[in-house]
C-alpha positions as CSV (number, residue, x, y, z in Angstrom):
1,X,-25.7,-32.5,8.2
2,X,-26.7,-29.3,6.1
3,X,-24.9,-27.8,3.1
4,X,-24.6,-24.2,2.2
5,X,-24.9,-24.4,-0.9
6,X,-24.1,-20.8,-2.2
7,X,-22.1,-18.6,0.1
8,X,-19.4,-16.2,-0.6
9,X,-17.0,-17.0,2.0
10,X,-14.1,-14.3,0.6
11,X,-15.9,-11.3,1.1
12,X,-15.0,-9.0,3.6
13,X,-17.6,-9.4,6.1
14,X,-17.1,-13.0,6.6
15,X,-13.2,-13.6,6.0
16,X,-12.3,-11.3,8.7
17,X,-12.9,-13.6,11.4
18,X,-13.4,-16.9,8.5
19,X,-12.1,-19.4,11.5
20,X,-15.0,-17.9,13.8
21,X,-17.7,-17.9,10.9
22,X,-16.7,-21.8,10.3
23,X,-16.7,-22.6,13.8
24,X,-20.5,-21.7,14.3
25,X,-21.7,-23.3,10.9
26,X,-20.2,-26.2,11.8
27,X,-21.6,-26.4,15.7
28,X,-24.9,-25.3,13.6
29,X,-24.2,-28.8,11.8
30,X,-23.4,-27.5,8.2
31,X,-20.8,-30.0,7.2
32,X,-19.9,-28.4,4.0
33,X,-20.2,-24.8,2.5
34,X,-20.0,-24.0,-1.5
35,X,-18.1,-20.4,-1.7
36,X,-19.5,-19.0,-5.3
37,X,-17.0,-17.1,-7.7
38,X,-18.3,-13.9,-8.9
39,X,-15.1,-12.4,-10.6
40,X,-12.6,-14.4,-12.5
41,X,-10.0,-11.5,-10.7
42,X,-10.7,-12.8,-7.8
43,X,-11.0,-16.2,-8.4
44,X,-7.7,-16.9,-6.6
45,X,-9.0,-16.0,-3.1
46,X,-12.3,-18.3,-3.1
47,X,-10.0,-21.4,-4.7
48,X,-7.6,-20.0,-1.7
49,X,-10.2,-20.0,0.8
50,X,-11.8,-23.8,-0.2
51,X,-8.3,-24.9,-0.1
52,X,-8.1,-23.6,3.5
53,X,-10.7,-25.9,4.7
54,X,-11.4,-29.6,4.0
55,X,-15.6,-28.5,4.6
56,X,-15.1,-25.6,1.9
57,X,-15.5,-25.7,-2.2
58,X,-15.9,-23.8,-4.5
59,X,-16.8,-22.5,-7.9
60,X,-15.2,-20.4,-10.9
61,X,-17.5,-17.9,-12.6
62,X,-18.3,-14.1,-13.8
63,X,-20.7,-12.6,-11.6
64,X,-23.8,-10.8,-14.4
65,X,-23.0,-7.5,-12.9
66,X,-19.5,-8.1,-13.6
67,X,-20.0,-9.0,-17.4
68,X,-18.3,-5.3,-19.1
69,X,-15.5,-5.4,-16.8
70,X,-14.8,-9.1,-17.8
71,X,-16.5,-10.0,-20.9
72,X,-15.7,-14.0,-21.8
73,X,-15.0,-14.7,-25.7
74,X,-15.4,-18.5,-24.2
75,X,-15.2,-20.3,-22.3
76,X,-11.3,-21.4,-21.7
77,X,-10.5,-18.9,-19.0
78,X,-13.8,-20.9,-16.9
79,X,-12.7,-24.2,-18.5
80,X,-8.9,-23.7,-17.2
81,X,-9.7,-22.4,-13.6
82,X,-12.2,-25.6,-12.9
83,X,-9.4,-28.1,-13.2
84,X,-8.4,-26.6,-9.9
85,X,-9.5,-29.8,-7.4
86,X,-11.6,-27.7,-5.0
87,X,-13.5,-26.0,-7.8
88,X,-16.6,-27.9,-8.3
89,X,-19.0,-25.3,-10.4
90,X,-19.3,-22.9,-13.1
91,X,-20.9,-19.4,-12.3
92,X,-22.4,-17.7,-11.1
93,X,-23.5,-16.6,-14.0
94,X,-27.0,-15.9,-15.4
95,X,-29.0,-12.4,-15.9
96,X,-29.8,-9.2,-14.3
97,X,-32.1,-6.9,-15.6
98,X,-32.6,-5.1,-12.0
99,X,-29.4,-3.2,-11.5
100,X,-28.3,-3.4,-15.1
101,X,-24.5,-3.2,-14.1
102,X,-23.8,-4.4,-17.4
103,X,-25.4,-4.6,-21.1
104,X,-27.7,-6.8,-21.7
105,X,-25.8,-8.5,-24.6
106,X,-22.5,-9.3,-22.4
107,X,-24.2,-10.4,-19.6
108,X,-26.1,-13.0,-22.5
109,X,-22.8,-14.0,-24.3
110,X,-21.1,-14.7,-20.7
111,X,-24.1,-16.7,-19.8
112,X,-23.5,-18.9,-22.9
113,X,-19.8,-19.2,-22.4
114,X,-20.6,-20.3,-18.9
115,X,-22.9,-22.5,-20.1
116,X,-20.6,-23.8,-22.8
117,X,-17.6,-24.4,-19.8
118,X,-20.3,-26.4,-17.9
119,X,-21.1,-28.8,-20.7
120,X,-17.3,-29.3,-21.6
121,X,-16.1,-30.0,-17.8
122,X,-19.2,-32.0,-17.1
123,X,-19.7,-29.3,-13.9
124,X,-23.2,-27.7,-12.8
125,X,-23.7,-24.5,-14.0
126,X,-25.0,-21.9,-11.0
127,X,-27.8,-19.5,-12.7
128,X,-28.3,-16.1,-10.8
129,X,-31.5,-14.3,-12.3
130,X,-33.5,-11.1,-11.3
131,X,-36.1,-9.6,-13.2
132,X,-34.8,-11.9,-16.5
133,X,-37.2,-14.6,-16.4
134,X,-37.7,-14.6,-20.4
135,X,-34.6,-14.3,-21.3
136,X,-33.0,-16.7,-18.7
137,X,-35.4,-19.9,-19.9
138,X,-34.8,-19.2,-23.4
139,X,-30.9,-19.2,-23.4
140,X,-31.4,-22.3,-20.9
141,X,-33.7,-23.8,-23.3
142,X,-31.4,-23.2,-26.5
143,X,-28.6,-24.5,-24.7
144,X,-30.1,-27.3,-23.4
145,X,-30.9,-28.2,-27.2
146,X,-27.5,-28.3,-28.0
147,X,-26.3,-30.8,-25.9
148,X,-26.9,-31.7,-22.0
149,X,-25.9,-29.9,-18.6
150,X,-27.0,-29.7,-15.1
151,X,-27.0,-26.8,-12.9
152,X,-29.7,-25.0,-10.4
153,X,-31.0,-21.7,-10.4
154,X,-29.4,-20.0,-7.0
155,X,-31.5,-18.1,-4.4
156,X,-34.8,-18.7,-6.3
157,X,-37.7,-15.9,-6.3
158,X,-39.1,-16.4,-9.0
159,X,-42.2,-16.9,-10.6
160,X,-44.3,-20.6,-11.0
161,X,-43.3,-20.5,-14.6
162,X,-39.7,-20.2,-14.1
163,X,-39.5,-22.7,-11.5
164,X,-41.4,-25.0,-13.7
165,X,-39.3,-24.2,-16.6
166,X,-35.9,-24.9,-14.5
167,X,-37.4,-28.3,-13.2
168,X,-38.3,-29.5,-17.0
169,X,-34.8,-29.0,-18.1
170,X,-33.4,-31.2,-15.0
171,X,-32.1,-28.1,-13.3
172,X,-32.2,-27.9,-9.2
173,X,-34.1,-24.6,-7.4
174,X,-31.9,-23.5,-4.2
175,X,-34.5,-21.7,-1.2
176,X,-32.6,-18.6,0.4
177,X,-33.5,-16.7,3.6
178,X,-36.0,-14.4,1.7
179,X,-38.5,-17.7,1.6
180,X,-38.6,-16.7,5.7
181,X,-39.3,-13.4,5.0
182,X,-43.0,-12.7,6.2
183,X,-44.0,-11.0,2.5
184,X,-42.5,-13.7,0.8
185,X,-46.2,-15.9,0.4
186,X,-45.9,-16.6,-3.0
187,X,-42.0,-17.5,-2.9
188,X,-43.1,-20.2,-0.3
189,X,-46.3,-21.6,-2.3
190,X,-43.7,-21.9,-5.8
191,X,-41.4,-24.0,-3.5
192,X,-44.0,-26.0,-1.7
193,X,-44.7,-27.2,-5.5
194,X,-40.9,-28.1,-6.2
195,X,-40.4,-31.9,-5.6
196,X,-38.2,-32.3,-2.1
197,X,-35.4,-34.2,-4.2
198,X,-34.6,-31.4,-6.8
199,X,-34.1,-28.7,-3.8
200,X,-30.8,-27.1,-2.4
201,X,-30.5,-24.7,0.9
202,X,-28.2,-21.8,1.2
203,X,-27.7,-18.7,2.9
204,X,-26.1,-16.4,-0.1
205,X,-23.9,-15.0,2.9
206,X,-22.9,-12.1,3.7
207,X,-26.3,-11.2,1.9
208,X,-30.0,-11.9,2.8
209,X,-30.2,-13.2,6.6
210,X,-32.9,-15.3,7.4
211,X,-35.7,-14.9,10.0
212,X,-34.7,-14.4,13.0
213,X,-31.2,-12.5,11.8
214,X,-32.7,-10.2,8.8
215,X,-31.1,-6.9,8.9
216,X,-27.8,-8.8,10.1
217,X,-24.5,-9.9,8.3
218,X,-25.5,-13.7,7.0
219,X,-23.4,-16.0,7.1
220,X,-23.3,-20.3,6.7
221,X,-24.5,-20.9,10.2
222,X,-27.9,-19.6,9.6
223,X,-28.8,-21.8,7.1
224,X,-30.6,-23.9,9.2
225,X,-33.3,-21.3,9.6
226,X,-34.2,-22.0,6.1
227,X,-33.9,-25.6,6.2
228,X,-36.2,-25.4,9.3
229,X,-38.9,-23.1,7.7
230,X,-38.3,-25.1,4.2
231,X,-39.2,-28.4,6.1
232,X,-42.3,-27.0,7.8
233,X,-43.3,-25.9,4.5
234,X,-42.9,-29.4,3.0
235,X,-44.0,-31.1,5.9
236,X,-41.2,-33.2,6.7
237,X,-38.7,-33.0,9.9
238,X,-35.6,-30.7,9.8
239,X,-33.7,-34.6,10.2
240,X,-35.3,-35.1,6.4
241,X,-35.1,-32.0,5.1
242,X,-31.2,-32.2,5.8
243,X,-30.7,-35.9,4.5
244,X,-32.7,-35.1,1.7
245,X,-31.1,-31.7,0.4
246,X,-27.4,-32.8,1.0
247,X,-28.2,-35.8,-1.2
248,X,-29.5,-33.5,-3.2
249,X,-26.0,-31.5,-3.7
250,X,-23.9,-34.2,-3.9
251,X,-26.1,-35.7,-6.6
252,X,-25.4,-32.4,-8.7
253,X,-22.1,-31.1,-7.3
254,X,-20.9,-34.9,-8.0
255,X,-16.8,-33.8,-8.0
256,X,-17.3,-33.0,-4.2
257,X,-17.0,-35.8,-1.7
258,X,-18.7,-36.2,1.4
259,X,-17.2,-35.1,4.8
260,X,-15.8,-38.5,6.7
């Protein structure tokens, strides 16, 4: 079994024809998909769409891009929304200094109150960062100094230091599609370094199709073209790259129970 473990499983592209998408991942064999939160507005559909399907959970969290148009004084409206039962994370949340949706200072204070909801429920915090290495490691670092919580950094391209930085805080790195990208050498040498027990799969559907499907609409099903080029990378068979990574989520996502 594989698990997808960032999807967004409420946008348009894939809830259209959501019984067809979760067909094929699941004759793909991913057993269970994590559909990530990105506006606390439309929280309701992803809890909606996890409570839909017994394979589906999901998270609760402020997109960065979205941190003017919902800027968190704290972190009660995450803390209230992740007693839902399917709701297993906080984010995603994090920094982006690419697009610069938002300002720098309310994408950092939602970042902290994300952080701060993640501590208090005891739920991994999902970190989305681009072009913010810096900044990211040394709110992580601060907050990690405070007081304890576990999390991974999401569709990891980043450099050697970040990924290094992520693993000395006890943090997990997920591999995307772009690691089969053929440019994307020094993605796959950072994540041949990355112990095989602190690593997570996911596709980041409808965004960022893997080899062979780039250029397409992604979607949970082809997240076994990244396991497969992840466990060629590491050397193992695509049998132990599964066991290993799904261990791997359950170990962090520990409110979410394993398919019967």
């Amino acid at each position: 079994m594989l698990v997808d473990s960032h999807c967004h499983l409420e946008f348009p592209a894939l809830a259209c024809d959501i019984d067809a998408v979760m067909a094929r991942a699941r004759a793909a064999g991913v057993g269970v998909c994590l559909s990530i939160s990105t506006k606390l507005e439309t929280f309701p559909r992803v809890r909606d769409m996890a409570a839909r399907f017994d394979d589906v959970w999901c998270s609760v969290g402020v997109h960065p891009h979205e941190a003017a148009v919902e800027p968190l004084a704290d972190a009660v409206p995450l803390i209230e929304r992740a007693g839902d039962p399917k709701t297993i994370g906080i984010g995603e949340t994090g920094l982006d200094y690419f697009y610069q949706h938002s300002p720098r200072a309310a994408q950092a204070a939602n970042f902290r109150a994300h952080i701060e909801a993640a501590r208090r429920t005891k739920l991994p915090l999902i970190v989305h960062t681009r072009d913010a290495e810096d900044d990211t490691v040394a709110i992580l670092r601060q907050e990690m100094a405070k007081s304890a919580f576990t999390g991974v950094l999401h569709c990891f391209t980043g450099t050697a230091m970040l990924a290094q930085a992520a693993l000395d805080l006890g943090l997990y790195i997920s591999a995307s599609g772009i690691m089969t990208f053929k440019k994307s050498e020094a993605l796959r040498a950072i994540l041949n370094d990355v112990p095989l027990d602190r690593l997570l799969v996911e596709t980041d559907a409808p965004y960022l199709a893997p080899a062979p499907h780039r250029g397409k609409p992604n979607e949970p099903a082809f997240v076994v073209h990244t396991a497969a080029a992840l466990a060629e990378l590491k050397g193992v068979t695509a049998e132990e790259l599964a066991r290993v990574t799904t261990n791997n989520f359950f170990r962090l996502f520990t409110k979410a129970t394993r398919p019967l």
